[in-house]
N, C-alpha and C positions, 0 to 999 in steps of 0.2 A: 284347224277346222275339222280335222277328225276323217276325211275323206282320203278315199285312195287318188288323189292327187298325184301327179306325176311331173318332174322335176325335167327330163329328159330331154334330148333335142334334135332325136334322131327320129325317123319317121319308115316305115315301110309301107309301099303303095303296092297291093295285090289286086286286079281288076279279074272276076269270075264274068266272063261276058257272055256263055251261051256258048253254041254247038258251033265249031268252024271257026271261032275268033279264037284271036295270038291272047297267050296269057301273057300277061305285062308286069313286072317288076321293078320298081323304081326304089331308088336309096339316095338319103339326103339328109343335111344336117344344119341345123338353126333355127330358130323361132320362126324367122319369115320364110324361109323356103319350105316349111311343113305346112303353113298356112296358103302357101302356094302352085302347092302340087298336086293338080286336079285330074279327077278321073279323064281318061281321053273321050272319054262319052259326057260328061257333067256337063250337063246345060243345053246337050245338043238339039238343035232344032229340029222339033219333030221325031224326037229320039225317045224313046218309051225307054226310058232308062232309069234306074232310084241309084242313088251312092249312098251306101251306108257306114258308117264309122264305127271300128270294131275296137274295143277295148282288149286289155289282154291277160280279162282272167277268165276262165271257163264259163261262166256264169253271163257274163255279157256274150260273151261267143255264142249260148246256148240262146241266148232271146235275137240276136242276129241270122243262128242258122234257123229257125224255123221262120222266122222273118222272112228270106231271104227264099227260102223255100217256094213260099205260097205267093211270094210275090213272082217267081216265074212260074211255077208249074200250075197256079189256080187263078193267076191274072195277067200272064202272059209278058211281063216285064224282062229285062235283062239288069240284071244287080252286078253296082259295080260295089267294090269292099275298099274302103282305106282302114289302114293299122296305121293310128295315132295316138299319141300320149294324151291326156283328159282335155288340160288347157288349150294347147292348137287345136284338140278339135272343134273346139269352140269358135276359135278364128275361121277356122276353114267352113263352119256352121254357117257362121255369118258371112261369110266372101261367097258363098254359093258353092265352096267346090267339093259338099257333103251335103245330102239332104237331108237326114236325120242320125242323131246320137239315139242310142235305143236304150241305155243303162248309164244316167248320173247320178251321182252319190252328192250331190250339192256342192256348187261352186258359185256363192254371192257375191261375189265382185264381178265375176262372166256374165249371171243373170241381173245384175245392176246395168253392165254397160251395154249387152245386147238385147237386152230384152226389153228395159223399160227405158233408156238413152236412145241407142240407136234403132231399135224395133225393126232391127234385122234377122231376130229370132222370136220364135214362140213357144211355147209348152205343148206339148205333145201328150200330156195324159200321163197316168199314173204304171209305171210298169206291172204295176200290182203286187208287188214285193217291197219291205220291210228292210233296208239293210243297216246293219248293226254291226260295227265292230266292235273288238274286246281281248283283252289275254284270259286264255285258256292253260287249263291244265288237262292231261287227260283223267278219265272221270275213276280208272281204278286207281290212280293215286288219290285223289279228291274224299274216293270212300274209304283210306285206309288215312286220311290225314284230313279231316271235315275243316278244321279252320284254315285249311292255305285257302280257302274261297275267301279270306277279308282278306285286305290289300295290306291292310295293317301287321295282318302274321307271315308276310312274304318274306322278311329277312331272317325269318326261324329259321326257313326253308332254303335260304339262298346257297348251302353247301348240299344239299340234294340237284340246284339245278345248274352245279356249276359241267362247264366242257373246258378243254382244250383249251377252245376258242376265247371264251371268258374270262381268264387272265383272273384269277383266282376268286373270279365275283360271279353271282348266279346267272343263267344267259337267260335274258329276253330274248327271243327268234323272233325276226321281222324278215317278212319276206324281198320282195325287189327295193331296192335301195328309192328306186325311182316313185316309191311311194310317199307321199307326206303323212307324217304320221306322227302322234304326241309324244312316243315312247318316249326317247331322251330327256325331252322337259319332264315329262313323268318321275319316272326315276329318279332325274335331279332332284326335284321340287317337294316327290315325296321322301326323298332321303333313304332309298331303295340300294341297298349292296348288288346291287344287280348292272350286268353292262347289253345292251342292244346290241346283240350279232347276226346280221343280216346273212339270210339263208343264198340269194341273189334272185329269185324269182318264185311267180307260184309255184310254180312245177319243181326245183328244188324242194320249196317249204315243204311240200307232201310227202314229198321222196324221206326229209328229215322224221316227218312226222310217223311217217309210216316205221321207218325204222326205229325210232325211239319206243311205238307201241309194238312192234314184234317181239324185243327184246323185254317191256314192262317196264322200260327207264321213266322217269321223272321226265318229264318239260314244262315249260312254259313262254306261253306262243302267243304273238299277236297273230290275231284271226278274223273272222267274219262270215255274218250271216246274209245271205243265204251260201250255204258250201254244199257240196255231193257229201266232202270226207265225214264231217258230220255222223256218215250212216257205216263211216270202216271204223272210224277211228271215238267212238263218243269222248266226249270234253265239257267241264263244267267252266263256266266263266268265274273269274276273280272278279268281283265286286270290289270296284276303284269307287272314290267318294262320290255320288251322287252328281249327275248332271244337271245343270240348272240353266236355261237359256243366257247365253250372256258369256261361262265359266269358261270359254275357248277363246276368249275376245283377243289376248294374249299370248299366242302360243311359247313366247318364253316363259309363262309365269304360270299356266296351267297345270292344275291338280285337282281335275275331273274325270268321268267319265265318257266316252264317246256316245253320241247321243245317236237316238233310234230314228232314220230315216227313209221318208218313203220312198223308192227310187223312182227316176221319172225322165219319160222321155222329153225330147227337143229336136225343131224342124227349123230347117230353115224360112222365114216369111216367106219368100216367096212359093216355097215348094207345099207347104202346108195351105199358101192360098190356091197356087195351079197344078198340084200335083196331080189331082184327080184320082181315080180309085186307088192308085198307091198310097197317096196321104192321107182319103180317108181310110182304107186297111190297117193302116200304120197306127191311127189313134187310137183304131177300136183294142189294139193288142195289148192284152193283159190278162196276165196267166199268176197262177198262185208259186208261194216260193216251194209246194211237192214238186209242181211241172217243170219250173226252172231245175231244179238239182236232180229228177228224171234225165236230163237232155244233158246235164252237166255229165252226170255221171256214166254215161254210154260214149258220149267226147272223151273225157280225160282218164275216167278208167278202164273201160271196156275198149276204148281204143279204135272205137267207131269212126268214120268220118263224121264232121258235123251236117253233112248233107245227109248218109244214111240213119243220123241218130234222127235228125228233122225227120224223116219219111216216113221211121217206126214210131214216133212222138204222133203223128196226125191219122197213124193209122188206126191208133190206141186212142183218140181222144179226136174224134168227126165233130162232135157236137160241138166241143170249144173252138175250134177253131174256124167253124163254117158261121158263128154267131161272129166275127170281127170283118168277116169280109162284109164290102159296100155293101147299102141297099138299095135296092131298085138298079 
């Protein structure tokens, strides 16, 4: 499917409730008990409360923290956060025990069975970001070697990108394992001297990345757009063979490229129909992918909290964000 899908089964529940409430921590593992472990506030009567579902790469965190921002300091709510892997959160979408996913990269069997079967979820608008993945190289190798950009001249190169790790074949980096991703059929299918060595998470991959360009080494990285590092690190994409709707139908037989997708929110029906100015707030949100990697990169590089990066995000930019709150 080409998506940062996630495979995992473990789930971390963080509840930010407000001034004078217990923070709450909960740990659990299984397909059903992820889909069942609901904010202690979710659903409360009479409870001005939003749950939002927090993905776990910098980028979804960055359209949650300012989310999550304006939803209490500009409309008086209390936000609860669960950390959940893509798919449960989709369950949990539908069971009520999250009110909106804020950043999906497309998941058509989710949006088959909840959306258009059970119509216990809805579309929540367009995040207003573009997300693309793709292997990269970085761009001063790319200018001293113009053809690694075809997929087809990769195993010229495959003794430039070998490590340790790679066992005498050139390393594709892939980040958290917990991601689904083509690579392997890739390689297979394209007959690539190349082997997939998982970094184990974002925040690793960077750490890798950053160190490979300190130094001016050779990589080649699975990646994606929208990123911060983008603006430490430049990278040109290798051009895999053309995407054609359909070419992922198969993901053992796959030899395409990952296709360009709008990223888009999701509510739950009922919270999208009685949410009231939090749901409508919620749809109106959509920012460009500069604003997203703005907020990213004051999180993951500058070290900001995501509430401080929120706070200097809306101070710097009044007009976008006072155009999403309700009207009237």
């Amino acid at each position: 499917m080409g998506t940062r899908t996630t495979r995992t089964t473990c789930t971390r529940v963080i509840a930010s409730v407000g001034a004078g409430a217990a923070l709450l921590a909960l740990s659990g593992c299984g397909k059903a008990d992820m889909s069942k472990q609901a904010s202690p506030y979710a659903n409360a009567a009479g409870a001005k409360t939003v749950t939002l579902s927090v993905q776990s790469w910098v980028g979804a965190q960055a359209d949650v923290a300012v989310a999550e921002y304006i939803l209490k300091e500009k409309l008086g709510y209390r936000v609860d956060k669960v950390q959940i892997d893509e798919i449960p959160a989709w369950d949990a979408l539908s069971q009520g025990r999250v009110d909106a996913i804020m950043e999906d990269w497309g998941h058509p069997d989710q949006e088959q069975r909840y959306i258009k079967d059970k119509k216990t979820i809805v579309p929540g608008g367009d995040v207003g970001v573009t997300g693309h993945i793709g292997w990269y190289v970085p761009t001063y190798f790319a200018k001293k070697h113009p053809d690694v950009t075809d997929w087809k001249n990769l195993n010229k190169y495959a003794k430039d990108f070998r490590t340790p790790e790679s066992g005498g074949k050139g390393q594709l980096m892939d980040g958290s394992p917990s991601y689904v991703t083509n690579d392997k059929a890739l390689v297979e299918n394209l007959d690539l001297d190349y082997k997939v060595v998982f970094a184990g998470s974002e925040a690793a991959q960077i750490t890798q990345i950053e160190q490979f360009a300190k130094q001016q080494k050779p990589f080649l990285t699975y990646w994606y757009k929208p990123q911060w590092l983008f603006k430490k690190v430049p990278m040109t994409e290798v051009k895999l063979p053309a995407y054609k709707e359909g070419c992922d139908a198969d993901p053992e037989k796959i030899k395409c490229a990952y296709p360009h997708t709008p990223l888009q929110k999701y509510f739950n029906a009922d919270f999208a129909k009685n949410g009231g100015d939090a749901a409508a707030f919620l749809k109106r949100f959509k920012w460009s992918e500069a604003d997203q990697n703005e907020v990213s990169l004051m999180i993951a590089d500058k070290k900001m909290s995501p509430e401080d990066a929120a706070k200097r995000w809306l101070a710097d930019n009044e007009a976008k964000w006072k155009a999403w709150l309700p009207r009237g």
